[in-house]
The first five atom37 places (N, CA, C, CB, O) and aatype in JSON, in Angstrom:
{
  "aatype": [20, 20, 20, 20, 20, 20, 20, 20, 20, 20, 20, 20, 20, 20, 20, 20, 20, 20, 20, 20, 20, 20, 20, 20, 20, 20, 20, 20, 20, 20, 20, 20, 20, 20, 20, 20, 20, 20, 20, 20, 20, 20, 20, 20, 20, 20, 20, 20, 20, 20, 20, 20, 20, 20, 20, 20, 20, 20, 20, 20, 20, 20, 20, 20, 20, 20, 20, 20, 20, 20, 20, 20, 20, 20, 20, 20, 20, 20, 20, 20, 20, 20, 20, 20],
  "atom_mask": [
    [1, 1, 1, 1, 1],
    [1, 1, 1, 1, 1],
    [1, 1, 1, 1, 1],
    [1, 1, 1, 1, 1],
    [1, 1, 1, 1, 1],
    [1, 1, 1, 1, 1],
    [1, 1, 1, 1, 1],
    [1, 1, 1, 1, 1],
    [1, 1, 1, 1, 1],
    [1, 1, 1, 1, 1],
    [1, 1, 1, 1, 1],
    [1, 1, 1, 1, 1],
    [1, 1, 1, 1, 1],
    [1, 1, 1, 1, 1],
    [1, 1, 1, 1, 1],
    [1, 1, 1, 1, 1],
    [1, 1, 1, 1, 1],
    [1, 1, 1, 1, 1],
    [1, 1, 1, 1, 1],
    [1, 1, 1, 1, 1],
    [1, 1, 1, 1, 1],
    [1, 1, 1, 1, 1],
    [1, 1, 1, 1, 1],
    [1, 1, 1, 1, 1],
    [1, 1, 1, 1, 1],
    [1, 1, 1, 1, 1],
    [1, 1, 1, 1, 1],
    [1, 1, 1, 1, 1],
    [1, 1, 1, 1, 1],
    [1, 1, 1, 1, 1],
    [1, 1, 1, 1, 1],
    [1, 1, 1, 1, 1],
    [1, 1, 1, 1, 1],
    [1, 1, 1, 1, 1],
    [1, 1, 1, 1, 1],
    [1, 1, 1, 1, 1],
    [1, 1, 1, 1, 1],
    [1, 1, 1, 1, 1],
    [1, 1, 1, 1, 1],
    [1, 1, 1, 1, 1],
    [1, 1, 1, 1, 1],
    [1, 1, 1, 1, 1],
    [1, 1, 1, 1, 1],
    [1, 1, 1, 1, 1],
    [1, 1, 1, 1, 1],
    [1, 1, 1, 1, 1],
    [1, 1, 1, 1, 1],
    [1, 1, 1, 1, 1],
    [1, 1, 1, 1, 1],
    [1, 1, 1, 1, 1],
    [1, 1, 1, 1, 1],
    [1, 1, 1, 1, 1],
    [1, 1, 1, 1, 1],
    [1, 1, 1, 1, 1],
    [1, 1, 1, 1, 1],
    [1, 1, 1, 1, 1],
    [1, 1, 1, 1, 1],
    [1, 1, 1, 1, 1],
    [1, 1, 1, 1, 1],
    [1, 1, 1, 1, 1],
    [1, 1, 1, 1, 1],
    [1, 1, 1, 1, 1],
    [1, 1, 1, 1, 1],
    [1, 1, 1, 1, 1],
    [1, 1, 1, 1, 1],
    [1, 1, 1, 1, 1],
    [1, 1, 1, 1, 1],
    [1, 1, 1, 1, 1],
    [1, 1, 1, 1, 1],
    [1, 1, 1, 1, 1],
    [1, 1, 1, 1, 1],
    [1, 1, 1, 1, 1],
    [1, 1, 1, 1, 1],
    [1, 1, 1, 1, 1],
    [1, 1, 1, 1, 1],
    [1, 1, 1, 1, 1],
    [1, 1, 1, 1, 1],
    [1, 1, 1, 1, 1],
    [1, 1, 1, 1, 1],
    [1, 1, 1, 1, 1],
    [1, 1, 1, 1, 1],
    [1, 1, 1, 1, 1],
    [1, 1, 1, 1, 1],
    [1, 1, 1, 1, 1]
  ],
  "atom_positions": [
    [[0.86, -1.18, 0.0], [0.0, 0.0, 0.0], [0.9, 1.24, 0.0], [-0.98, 0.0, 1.24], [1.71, 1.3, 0.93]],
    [[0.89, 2.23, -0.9], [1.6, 3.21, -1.36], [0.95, 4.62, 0.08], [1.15, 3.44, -3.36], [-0.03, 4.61, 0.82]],
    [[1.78, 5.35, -0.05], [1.61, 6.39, 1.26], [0.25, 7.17, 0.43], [3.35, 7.69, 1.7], [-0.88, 7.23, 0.92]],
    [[0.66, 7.74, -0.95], [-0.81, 8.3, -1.58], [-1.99, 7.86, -0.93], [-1.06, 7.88, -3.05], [-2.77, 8.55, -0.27]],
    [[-2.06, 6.33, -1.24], [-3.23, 5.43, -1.34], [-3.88, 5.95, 0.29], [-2.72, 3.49, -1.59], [-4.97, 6.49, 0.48]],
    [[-2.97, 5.64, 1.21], [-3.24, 6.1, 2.63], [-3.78, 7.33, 3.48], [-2.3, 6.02, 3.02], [-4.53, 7.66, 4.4]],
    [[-2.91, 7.77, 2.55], [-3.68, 9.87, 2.74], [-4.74, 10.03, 2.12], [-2.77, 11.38, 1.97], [-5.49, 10.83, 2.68]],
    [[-5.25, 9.46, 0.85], [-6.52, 9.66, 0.3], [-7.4, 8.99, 0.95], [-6.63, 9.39, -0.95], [-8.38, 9.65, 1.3]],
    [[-7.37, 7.45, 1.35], [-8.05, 6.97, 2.14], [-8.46, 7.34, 3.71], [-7.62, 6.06, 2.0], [-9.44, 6.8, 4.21]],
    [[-7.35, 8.63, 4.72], [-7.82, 8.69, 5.61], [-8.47, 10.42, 4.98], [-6.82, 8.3, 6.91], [-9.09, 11.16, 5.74]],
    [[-8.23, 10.72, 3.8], [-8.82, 11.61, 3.63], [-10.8, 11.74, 3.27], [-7.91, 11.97, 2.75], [-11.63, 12.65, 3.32]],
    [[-10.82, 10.08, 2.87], [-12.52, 10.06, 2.25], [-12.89, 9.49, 3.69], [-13.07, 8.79, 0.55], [-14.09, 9.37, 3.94]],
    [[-12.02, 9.15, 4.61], [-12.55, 8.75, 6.23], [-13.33, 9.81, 7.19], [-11.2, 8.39, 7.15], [-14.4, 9.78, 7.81]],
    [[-11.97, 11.07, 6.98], [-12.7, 12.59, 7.54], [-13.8, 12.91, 6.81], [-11.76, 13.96, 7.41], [-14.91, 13.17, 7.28]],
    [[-13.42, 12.87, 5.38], [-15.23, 13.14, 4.74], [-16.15, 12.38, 5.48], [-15.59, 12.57, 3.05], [-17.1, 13.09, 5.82]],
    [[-16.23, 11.39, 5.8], [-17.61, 10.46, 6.3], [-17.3, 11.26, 7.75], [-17.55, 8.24, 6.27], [-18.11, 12.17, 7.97]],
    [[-16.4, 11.1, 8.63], [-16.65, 11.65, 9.75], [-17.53, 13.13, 9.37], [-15.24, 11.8, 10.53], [-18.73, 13.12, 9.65]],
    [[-17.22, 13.77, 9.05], [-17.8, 15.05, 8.51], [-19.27, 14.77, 8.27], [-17.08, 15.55, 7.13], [-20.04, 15.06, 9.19]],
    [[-19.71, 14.29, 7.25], [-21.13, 14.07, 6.5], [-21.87, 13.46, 7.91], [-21.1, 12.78, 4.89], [-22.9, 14.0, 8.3]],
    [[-21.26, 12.21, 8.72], [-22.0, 11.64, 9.71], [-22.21, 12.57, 10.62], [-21.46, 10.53, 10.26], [-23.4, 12.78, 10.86]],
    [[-21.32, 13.29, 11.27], [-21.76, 13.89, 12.24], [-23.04, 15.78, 12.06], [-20.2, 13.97, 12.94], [-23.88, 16.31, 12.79]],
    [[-22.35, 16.15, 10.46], [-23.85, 17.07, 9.84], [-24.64, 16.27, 9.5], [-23.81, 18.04, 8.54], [-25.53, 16.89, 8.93]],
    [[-24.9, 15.06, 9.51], [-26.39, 14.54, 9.2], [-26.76, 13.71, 10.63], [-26.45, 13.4, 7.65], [-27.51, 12.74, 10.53]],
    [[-26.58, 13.85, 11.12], [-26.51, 13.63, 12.56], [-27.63, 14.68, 13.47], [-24.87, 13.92, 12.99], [-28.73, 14.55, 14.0]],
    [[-26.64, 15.76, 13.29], [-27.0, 17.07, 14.1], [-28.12, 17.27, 13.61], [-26.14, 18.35, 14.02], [-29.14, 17.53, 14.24]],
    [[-27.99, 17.14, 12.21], [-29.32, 17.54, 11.27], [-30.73, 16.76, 11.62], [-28.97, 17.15, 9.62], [-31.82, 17.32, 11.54]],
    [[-30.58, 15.64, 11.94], [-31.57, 14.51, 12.23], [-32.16, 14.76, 13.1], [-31.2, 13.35, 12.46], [-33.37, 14.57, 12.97]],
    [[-31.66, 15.32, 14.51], [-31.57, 15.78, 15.47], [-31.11, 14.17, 16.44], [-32.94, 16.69, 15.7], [-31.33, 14.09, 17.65]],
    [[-30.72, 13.46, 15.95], [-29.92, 12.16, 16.77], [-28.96, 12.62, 17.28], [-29.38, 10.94, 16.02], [-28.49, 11.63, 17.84]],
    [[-27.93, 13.94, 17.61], [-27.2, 14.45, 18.23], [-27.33, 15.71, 18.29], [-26.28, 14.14, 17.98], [-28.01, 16.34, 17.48]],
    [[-26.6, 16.31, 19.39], [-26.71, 17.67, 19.41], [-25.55, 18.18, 19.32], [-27.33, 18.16, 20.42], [-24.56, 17.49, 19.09]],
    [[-25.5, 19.4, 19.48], [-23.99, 20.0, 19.61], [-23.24, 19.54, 20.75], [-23.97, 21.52, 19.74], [-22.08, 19.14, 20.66]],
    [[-23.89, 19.59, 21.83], [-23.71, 19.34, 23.38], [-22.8, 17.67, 23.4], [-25.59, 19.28, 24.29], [-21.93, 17.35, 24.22]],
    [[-23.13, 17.14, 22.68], [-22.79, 15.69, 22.14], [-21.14, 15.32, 22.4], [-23.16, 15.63, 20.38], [-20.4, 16.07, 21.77]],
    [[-20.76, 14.75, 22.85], [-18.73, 14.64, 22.93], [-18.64, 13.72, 21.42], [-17.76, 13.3, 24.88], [-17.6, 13.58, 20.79]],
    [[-20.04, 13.1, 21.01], [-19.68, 12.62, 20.05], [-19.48, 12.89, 18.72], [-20.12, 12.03, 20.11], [-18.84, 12.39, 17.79]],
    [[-20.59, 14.31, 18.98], [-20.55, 15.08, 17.6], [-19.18, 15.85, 17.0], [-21.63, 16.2, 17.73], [-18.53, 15.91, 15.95]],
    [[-19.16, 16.45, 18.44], [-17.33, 17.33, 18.56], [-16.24, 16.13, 17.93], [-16.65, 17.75, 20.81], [-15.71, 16.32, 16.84]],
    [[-16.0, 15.11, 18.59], [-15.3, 14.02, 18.37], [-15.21, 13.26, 17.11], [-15.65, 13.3, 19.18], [-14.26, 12.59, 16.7]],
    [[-16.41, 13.47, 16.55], [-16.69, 13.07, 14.7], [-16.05, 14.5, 14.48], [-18.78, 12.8, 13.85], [-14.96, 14.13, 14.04]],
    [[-16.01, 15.45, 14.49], [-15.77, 17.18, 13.63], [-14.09, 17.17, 13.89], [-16.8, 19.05, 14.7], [-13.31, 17.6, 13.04]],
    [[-13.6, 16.58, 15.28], [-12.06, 16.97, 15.46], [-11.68, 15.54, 14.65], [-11.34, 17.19, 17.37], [-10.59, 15.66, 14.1]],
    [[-12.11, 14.62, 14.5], [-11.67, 13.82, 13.65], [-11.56, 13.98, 12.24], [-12.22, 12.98, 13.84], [-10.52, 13.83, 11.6]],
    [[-12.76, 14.32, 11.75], [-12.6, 15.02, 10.39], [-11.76, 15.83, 10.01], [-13.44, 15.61, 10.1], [-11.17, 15.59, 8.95]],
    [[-11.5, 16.86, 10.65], [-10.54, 17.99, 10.67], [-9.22, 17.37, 10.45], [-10.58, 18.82, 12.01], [-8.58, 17.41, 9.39]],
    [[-8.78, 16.66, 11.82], [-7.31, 16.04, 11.47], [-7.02, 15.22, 10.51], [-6.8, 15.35, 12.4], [-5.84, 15.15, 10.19]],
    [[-8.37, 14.05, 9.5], [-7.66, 13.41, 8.44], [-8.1, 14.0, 7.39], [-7.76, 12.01, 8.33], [-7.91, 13.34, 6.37]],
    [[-8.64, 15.01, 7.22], [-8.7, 16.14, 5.68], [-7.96, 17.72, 5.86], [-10.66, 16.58, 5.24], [-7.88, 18.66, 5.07]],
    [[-7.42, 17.52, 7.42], [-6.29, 18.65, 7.27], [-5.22, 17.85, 6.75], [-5.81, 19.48, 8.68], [-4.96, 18.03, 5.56]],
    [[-4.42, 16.84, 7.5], [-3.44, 15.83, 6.53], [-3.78, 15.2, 4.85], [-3.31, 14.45, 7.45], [-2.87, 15.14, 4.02]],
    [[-4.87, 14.85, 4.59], [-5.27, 14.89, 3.08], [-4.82, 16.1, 2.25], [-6.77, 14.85, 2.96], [-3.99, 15.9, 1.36]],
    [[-5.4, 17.66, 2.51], [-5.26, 18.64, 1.85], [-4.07, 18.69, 1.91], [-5.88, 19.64, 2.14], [-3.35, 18.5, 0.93]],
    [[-3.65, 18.94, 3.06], [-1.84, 19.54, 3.35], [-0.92, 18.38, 2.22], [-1.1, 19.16, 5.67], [-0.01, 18.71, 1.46]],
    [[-1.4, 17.17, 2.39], [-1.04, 16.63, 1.17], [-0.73, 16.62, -0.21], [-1.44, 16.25, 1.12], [0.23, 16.34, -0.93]],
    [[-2.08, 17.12, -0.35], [-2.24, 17.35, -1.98], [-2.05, 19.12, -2.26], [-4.07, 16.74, -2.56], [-2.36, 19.59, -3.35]],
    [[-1.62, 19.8, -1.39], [-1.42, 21.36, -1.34], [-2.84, 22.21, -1.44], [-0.41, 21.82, -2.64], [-3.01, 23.4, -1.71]],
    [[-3.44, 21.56, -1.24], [-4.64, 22.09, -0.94], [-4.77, 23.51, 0.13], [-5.33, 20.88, -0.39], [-5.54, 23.44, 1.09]],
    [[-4.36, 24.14, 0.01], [-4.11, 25.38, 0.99], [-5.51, 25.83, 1.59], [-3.39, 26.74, 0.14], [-5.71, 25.76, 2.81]],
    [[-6.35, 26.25, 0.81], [-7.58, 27.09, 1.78], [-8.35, 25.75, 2.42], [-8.94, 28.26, 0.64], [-9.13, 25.76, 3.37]],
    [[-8.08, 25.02, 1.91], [-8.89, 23.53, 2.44], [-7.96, 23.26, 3.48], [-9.04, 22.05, 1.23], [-8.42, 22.84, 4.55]],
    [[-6.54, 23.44, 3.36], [-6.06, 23.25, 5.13], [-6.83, 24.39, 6.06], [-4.08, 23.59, 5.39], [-7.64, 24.09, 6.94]],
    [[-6.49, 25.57, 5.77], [-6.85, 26.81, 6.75], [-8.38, 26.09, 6.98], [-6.8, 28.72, 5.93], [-8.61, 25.83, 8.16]],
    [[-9.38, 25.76, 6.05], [-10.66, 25.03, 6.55], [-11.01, 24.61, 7.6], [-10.88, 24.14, 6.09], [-11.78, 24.86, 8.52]],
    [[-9.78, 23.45, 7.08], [-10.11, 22.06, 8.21], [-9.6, 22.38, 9.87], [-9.03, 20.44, 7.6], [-10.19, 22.01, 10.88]],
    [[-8.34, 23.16, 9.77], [-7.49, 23.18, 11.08], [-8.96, 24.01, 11.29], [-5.58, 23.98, 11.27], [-9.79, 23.15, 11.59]],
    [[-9.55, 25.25, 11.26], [-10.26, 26.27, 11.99], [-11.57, 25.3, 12.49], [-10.66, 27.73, 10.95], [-11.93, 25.39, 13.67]],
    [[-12.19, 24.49, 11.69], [-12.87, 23.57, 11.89], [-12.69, 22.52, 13.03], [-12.87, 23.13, 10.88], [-13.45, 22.09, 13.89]],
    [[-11.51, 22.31, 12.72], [-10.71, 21.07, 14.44], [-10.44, 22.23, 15.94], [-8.14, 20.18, 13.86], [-10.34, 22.1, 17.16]],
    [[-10.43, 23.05, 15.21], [-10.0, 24.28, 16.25], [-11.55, 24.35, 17.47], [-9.75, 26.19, 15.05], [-11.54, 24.29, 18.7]],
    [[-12.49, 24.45, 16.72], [-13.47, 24.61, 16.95], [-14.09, 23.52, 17.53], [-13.89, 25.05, 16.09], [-14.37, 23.57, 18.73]],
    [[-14.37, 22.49, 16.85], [-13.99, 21.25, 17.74], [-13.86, 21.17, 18.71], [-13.19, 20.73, 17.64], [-14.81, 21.11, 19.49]],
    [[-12.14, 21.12, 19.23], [-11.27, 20.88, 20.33], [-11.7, 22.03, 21.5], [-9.64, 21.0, 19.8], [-11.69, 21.84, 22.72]],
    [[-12.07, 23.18, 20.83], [-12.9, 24.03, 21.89], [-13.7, 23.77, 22.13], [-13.21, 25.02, 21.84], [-13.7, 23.99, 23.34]],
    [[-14.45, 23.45, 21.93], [-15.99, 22.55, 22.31], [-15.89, 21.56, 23.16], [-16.7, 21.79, 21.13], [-16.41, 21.42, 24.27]],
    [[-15.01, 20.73, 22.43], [-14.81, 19.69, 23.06], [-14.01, 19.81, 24.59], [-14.15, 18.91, 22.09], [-14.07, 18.86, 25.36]],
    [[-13.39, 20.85, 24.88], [-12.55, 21.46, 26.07], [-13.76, 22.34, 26.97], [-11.13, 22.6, 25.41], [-13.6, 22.49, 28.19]],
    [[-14.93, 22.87, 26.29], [-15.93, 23.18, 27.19], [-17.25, 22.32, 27.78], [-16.34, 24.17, 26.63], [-18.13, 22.58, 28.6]],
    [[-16.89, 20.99, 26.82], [-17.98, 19.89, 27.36], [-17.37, 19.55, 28.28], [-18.44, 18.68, 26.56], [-17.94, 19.75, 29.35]],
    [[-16.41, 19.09, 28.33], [-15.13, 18.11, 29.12], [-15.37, 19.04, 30.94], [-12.79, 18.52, 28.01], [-15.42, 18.45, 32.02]],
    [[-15.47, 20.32, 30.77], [-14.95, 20.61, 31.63], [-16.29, 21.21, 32.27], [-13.73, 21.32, 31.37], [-16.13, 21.62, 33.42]],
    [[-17.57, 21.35, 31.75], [-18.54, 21.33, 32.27], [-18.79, 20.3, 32.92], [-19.25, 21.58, 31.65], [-18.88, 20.3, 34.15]],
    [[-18.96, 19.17, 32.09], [-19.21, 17.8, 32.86], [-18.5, 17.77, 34.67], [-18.31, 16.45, 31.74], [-19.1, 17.34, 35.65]],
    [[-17.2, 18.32, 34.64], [-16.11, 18.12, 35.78], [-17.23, 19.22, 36.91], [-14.03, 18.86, 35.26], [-17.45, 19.01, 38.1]],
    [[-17.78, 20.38, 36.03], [-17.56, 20.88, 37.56], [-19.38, 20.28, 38.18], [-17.15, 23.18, 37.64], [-19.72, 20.45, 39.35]]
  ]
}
C-alpha cells in the first residue's frame, strides 16, 4: 500500500466523519452538546487537514485546522462542564 493510497483513504474517512456527524445534528440524533458530535468534527478535521496539506490544498487546510480548532474548543468546554 503506497503512502498516496493512505492519505486519500484517511482523507474520504474525515469526509464520512464530517457528513456523519452534519447529518446527525441535522436529524436531530445528536446535538452539539454531544462529545460525540465534537469528536466526529475533530476527527474530520485532522484526516482532511493531513489529506489537503497533502495534496497542497491550501484554503482547504486553513478550513479544516479552523474547523478542528473549533472542535477541540468545544470539546474542552464539554469536558470541563461535565467536571464541575
Amino acid at each position: 500500500m503506497s503512502l498516496a493510497f493512505l492519505i486519500d483513504a484517511l482523507g474520504w474517512v474525515g469526509a464520512v466523519c464530517y457528513l456523519a456527524a452534519y447529518g446527525l445534528i441535522s436529524s436531530g440524533r445528536l446535538s452539539a452538546q454531544d462529545l460525540s458530535y465534537q469528536l466526529a468534527n475533530l476527527a474530520g478535521a485532522v484526516l482532511l487537514t493531513t489529506n489537503t496539506l497533502w495534496h497542497g490544498a491550501l484554503p482547504a487546510v486553513t478550513l479544516n485546522i479552523a474547523w478542528g480548532a473549533v472542535a477541540l474548543v468545544s470539546l474542552l468546554c464539554l469536558l470541563r462542564a461535565r467536571q464541575v
